[in-house]
Each structure stands twice: as C-alpha cells, then as structure tokens.
C-alpha positions as CSV (number, residue, x, y, z in Angstrom):
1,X,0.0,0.0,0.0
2,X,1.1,3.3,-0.9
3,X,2.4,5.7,2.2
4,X,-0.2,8.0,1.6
5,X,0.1,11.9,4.2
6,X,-2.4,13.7,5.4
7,X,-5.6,15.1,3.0
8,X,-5.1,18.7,2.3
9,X,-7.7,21.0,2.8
10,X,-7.6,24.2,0.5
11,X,-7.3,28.1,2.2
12,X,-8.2,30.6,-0.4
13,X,-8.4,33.9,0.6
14,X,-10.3,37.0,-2.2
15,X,-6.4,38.5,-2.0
16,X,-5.2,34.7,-3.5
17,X,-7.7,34.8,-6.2
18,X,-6.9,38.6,-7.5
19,X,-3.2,37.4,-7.4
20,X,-3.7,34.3,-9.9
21,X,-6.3,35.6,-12.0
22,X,-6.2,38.8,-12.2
23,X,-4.9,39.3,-15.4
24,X,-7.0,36.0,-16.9
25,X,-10.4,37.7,-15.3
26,X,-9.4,41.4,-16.0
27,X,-10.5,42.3,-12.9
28,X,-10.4,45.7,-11.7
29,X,-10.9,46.5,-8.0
30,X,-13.5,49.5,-7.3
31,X,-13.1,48.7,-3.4
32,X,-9.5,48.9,-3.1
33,X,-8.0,46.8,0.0
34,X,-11.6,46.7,1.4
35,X,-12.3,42.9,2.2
36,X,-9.4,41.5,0.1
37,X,-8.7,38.9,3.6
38,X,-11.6,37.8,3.4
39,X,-11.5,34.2,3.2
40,X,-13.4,31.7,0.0
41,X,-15.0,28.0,1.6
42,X,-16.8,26.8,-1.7
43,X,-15.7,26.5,-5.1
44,X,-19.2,27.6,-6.5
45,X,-20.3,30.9,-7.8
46,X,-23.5,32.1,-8.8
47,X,-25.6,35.0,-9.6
48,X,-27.9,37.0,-7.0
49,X,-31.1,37.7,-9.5
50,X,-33.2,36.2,-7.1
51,X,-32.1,38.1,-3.8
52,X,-31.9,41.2,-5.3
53,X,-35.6,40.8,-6.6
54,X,-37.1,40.0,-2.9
55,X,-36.5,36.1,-2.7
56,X,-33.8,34.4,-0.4
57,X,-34.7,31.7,1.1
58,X,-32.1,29.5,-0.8
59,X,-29.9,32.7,-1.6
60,X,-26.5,30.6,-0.7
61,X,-24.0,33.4,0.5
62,X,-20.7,31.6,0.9
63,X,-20.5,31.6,-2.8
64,X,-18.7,34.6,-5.2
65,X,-21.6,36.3,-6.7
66,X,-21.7,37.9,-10.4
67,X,-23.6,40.6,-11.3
68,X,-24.5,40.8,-15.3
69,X,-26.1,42.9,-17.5
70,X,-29.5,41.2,-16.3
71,X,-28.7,42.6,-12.6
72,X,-27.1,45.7,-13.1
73,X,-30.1,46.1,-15.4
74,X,-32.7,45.5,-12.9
75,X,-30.6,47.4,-10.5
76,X,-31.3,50.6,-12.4
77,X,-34.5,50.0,-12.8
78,X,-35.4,50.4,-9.4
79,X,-36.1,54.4,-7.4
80,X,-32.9,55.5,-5.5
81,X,-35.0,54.6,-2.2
82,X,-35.1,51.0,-3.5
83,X,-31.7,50.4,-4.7
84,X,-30.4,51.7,-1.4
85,X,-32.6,49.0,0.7
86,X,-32.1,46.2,-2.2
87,X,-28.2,46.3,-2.3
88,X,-27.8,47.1,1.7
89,X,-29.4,43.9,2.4
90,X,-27.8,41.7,-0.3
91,X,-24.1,43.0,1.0
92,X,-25.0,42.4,4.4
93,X,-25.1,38.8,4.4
94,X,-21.7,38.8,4.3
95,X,-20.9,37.4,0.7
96,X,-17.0,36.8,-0.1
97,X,-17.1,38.9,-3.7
98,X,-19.2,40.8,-5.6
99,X,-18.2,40.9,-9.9
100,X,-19.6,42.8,-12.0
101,X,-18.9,41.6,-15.4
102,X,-18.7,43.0,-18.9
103,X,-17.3,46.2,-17.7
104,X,-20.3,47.8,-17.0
105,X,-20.6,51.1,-14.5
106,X,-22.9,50.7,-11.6
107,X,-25.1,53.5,-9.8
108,X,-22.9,55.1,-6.8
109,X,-24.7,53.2,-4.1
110,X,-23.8,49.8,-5.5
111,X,-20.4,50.8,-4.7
112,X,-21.1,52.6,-1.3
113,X,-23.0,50.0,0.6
114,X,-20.1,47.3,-0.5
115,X,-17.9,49.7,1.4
116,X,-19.8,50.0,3.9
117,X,-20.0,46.0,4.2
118,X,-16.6,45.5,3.7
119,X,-17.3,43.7,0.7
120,X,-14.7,43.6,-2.0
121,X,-16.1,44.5,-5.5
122,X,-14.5,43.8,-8.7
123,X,-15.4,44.8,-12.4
124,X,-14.7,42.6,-15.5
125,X,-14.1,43.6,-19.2
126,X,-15.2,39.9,-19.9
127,X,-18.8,38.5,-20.8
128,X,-20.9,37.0,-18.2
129,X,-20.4,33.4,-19.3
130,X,-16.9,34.0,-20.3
131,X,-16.2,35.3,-17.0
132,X,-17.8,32.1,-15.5
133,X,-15.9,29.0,-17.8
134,X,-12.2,31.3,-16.8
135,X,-12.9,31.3,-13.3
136,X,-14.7,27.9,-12.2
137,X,-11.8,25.5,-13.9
138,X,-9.6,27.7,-11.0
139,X,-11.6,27.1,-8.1
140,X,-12.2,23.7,-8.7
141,X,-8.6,23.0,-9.0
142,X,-8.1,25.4,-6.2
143,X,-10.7,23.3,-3.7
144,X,-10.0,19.7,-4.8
145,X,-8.8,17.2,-2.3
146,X,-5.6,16.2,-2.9
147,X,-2.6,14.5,-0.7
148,X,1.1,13.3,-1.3
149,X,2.1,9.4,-1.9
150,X,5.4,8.1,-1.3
151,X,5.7,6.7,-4.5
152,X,6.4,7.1,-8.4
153,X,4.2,7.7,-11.5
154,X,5.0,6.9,-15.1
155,X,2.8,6.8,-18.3
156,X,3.4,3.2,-19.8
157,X,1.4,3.1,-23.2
158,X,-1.0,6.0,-22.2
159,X,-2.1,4.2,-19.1
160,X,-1.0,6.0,-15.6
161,X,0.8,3.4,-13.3
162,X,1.6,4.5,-10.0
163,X,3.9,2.0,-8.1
164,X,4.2,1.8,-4.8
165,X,6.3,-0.4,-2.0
166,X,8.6,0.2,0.8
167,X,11.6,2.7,0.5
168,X,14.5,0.7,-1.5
169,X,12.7,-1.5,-3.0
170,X,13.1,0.0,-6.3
171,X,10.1,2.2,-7.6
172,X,12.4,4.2,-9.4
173,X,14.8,2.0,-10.8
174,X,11.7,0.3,-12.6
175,X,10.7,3.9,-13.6
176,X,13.6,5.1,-14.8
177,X,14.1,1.2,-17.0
178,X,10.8,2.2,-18.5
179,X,12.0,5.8,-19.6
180,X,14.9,4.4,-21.1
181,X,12.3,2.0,-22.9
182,X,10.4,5.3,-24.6
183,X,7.9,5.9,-21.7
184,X,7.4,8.7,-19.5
185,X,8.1,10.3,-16.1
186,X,5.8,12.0,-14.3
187,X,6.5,11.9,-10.4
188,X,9.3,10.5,-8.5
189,X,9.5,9.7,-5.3
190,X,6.6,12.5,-4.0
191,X,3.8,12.3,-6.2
192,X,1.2,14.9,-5.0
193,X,-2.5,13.8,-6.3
194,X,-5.6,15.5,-6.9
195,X,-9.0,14.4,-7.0
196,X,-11.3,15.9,-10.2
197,X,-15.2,15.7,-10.2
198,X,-16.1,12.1,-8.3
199,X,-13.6,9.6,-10.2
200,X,-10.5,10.8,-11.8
201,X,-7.2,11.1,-9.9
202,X,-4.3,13.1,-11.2
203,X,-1.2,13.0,-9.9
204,X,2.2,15.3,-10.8
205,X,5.5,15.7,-9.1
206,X,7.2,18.3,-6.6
207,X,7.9,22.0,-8.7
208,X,11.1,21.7,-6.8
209,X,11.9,18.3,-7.7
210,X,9.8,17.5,-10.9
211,X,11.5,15.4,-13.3
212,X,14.8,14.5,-11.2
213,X,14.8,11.2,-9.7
214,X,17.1,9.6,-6.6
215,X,18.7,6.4,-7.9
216,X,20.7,4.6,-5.3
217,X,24.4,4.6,-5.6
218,X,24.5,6.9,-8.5
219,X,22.5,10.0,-7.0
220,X,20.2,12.7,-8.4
221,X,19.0,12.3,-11.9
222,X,17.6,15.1,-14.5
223,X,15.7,12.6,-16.9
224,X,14.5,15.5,-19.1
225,X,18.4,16.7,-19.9
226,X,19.7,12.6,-20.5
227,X,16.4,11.5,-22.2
228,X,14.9,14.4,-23.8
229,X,11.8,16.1,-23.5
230,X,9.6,13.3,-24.3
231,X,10.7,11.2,-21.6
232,X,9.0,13.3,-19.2
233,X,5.6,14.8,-18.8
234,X,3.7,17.8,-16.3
235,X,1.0,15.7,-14.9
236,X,-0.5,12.0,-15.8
237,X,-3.8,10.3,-14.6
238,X,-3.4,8.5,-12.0
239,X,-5.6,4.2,-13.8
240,X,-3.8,1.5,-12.3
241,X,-1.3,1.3,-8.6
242,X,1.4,-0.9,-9.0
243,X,2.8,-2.2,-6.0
244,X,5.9,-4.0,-5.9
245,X,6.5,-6.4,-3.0
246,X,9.3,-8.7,-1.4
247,X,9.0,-12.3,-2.7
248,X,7.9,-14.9,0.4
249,X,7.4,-18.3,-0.5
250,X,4.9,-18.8,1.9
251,X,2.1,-16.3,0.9
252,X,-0.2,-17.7,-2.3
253,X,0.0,-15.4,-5.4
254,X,-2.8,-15.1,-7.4
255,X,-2.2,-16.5,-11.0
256,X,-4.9,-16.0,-12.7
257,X,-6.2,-12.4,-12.7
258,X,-9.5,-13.5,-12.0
259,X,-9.7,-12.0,-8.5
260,X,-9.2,-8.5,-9.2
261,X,-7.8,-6.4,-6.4
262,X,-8.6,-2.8,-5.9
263,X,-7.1,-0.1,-3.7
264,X,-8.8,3.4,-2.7
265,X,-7.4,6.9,-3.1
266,X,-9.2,10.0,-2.2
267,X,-12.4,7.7,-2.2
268,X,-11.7,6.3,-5.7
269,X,-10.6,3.0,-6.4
270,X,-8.4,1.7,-8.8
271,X,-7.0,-1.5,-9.7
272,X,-4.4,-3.1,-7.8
273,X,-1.6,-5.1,-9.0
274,X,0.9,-6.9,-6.4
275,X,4.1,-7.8,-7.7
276,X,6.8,-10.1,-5.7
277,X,10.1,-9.2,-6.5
278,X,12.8,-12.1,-6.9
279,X,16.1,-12.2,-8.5
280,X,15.5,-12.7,-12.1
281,X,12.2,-11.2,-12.8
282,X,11.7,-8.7,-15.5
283,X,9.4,-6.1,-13.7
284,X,9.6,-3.3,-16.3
285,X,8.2,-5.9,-18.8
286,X,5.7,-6.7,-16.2
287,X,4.7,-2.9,-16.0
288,X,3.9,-3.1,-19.8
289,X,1.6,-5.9,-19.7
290,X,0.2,-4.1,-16.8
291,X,-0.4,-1.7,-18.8
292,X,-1.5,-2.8,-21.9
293,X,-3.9,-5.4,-19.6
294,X,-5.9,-2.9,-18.6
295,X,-6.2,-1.3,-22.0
296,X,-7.3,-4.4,-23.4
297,X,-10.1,-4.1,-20.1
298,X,-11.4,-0.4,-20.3
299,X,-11.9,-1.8,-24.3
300,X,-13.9,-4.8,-23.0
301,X,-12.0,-7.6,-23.4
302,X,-10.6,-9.9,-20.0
303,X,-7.9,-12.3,-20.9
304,X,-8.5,-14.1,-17.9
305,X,-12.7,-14.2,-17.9
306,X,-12.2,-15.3,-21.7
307,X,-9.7,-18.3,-20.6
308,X,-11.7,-18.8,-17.6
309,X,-15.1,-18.9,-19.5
310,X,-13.3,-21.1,-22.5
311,X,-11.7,-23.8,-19.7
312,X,-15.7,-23.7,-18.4
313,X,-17.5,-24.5,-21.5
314,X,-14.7,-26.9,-22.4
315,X,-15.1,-28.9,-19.3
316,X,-19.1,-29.0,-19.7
317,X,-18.1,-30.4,-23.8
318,X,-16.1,-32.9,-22.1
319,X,-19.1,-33.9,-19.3
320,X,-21.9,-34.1,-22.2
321,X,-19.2,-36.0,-24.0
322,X,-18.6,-39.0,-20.8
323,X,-22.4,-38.6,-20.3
324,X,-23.1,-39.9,-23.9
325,X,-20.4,-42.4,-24.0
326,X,-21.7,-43.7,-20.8
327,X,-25.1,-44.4,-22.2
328,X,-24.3,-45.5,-25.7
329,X,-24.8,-49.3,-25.5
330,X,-24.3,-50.2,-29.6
C-alpha cells in the first residue's frame, strides 16, 4: 500500500484569487483593500437575481456572486429609495465577492454600501459566461482534495501506473528502466495527487523536484536533460497502482487475474496489481503488460474471464461428452 500523508484541505483567501487571475479575469478593484482577507470555503459561484428581486430563502452566500447585465439592469431600474434598501441587504449577508462583469458602471450606491459592508467588489471587461468558464476551472482545482504518496508515476502506453512499496525497493529504478524503454516520467519519489469531479485522480510531481529522480548509488537524476523532452511529462492520470512487493514463498499469489484487487485513493478506487520481486524477474516488462492489460479491459476484453469462460464451457463439452459415452450401449 502506498504511504499515503495527510488530505489537504484548500485556504483561499479573495487577495489569492486577484493574485492568480487577475490578469485571466481582468478584474479591476473599485473597493480597493476593502475585504481582500476575506477568506473563500466553496468552489461555486453564482448569480444574486433572485435576492436582489425580494427572494432568499435559498440565496447561498458563501459563494462569489456575479452581477450581469441582467442585474445591473434590474438594478437601475429600481427608485434611488429601492436600490439603497435592495443592495444594503444583499451585501449584508456577508458574501465573499461581488463581480460585475462585462465592464459595465454601476449607480454610486452599489459601490457605497459594498464599502460600507466590507465587501470587496470587482469589475470585469469579460462577458458573463466568459467570465464564469475562466474562473470555475480555477476554483475547482483550487478546492480539490488532494494529498502526497510516497511513490512514483510513469505513463506506460498511455495508461498511468503509479507504483508503490517500501523505500528501497526499487520504484524508481523500474521507472527510470521504462523511460529508457520510450515511456514517461511524471512523479518521483513524492507524487502529490488531486481528486477531479467524483472519479479521476491526477497526480504530478514536486515543482522543486519534478523530473529529477534519486537512484541509489549513482545519486540525483535530470531525466529530461539525458532523455529528452519526451521522456518526461507535467501531470498523468493516475488508472492503475502498482505495488511492488518482497517475494515470500509462503504467501499464495494469485495467477490467474480472475480475482481482481482494488485499492482506494481519495475515495476512488483503482485497480491493484501486487508484484513479488525475486532475482530474475523482469518487472519493467511486467509494468507493460500491466499496462497494456488494462487497456485491453477499459476496451472490454478480459484475458482471464475469456480463458476462464473457455476452460468452463470446455469442461461441460467434455461432461456431455462422458455422459453420452456412458449411455451409448451399440
């Protein structure tokens, strides 16, 4: 099993989200430091139509809030009297942001009661639903759960194998075999992963130590300067864990494939391969057929249920074939 640390949980403050995306957003603050500390606890955003127009029973205010055209619209619509009251009680429930997007101007006492609330408010040069499909890829990545595994990740045919085993007992040698075979590094030794929507894990190395690799007795690696740049690669998903084990004699391998082991990261599985090392064995060969097994799999086609169901139906041939022999008295 893979030495997995601790789950991550993400801190995001409104100040961290003007630094990454300003320039992607375009945002311009009209609030200046007000509220930039303020800190962000969901990954959603949404718009306030509803609030503003009376309704909030399921007004959600831990999310960033957009105002377009349709709000700013409605907005001006209203008297002075009624703007006041409507945009006083929407920044009072305390909402992280406020955007206004598609550069648009809004009336003075938009801007005032956010002060007064110490709301941050930001205006973008970008359409509405622009604005939304540049920043939601960023705070899904940014609130993902993701941890570090003591192990290393290589693509083998496409397929992401991430193997795993005690310290020495040669995750990276295999690796590095397998880049000299025309595959790829991702992750050595640290391989921080990240959970995407409900099932897909991607992993990447260190930014400090990404594509170097520790081999024992020689040292510190760059595989991207001896191999090239194909050899390596930024980030892989994370399909099948590998783990290499010491051989014992006295525990029963399975040697079929038929009983399919999984393991669980960040609440997915995966398939689980176990692979007992002995002097001899070709284990970078191994990680190829691991490889390519579970292509042949996610395309619908089990070596071992085939040979299993062919050994099945061959057996019952032979029974019907005793049975009829047995009662054939010519």
């Amino acid at each position: 099993m893979a030495e997995r640390g601790d789950l991550t949980m993400a801190t995001l403050t409104v100040r961290d989200l003007v630094a990454e995306k300003r320039q992607s957003l375009q945002l311009e603050i009209l609030t200046d430091d007000v509220g930039l500390d303020r800190p962000i606890t969901v990954p959603e955003i949404s718009s306030p139509g509803l609030v503003l127009a009376g309704y909030s029973a399921r007004f959600m205010a831990k999310r960033l809030q957009v105002l377009g055209e349709t709000e700013v619209t409605y907005l001006r619509s209203l008297s002075d009297e009624e703007r006041r009251q409507t945009v006083d009680r929407f920044f009072a429930r305390d909402v992280p942001c406020v955007f206004v997007t598609k550069g648009q101007t809004l009336p003075p006492d938009v801007l005032e009661a956010a002060q007064a609330h110490g709301v941050p408010l930001m205006r973008s040069a970008l359409k509405t639903s622009e604005f939304y499909s540049r920043i939601t890829p960023f705070l899904q990545e940014a609130f993902a759960p993701h941890l570090t595994v003591h192990a290393s990740l290589a693509d083998v045919y496409g397929v992401g194998l991430l193997f795993t085993g005690r310290s020495g007992i040669g995750k990276s040698e295999c690796v590095l075999d397998l880049v000299e075979r025309g595959h790829r590094l991702v992750a050595d030794d640290v391989v921080h992963v990240t959970r995407r929507g409900t099932d897909v894990l991607l992993g990447r190395g260190h930014e400090l130590s990404h594509h170097y690799m520790e081999i024992r007795g020689v040292g510190l690696v760059d595989v991207k300067a001896l191999f090239g740049i194909r050899a390596v690669r930024q980030q892989k998903r994370i399909e099948v864990e590998v783990e290499l084990t010491d051989w014992d004699s006295t525990k029963e391998v399975d040697r079929t494939g038929l009983d399919l082991k999984t393991t669980t990261i960040l609440d997915v599985e995966l398939p689980k391969v176990s692979v007992p090392l002995n002097p001899g064995k070709n284990i970078t060969v191994i990680s190829e057929v691991v490889a390519m097994n579970h292509l042949l799999r996610y395309g619908g086609y089990d070596p071992a249920k085939v040979f299993n169901d062919r050994l099945l139906k061959r057996l019952a041939e032979q029974r019907e074939l005793r049975e009829y022999l047995t009662e054939d008295y010519e």
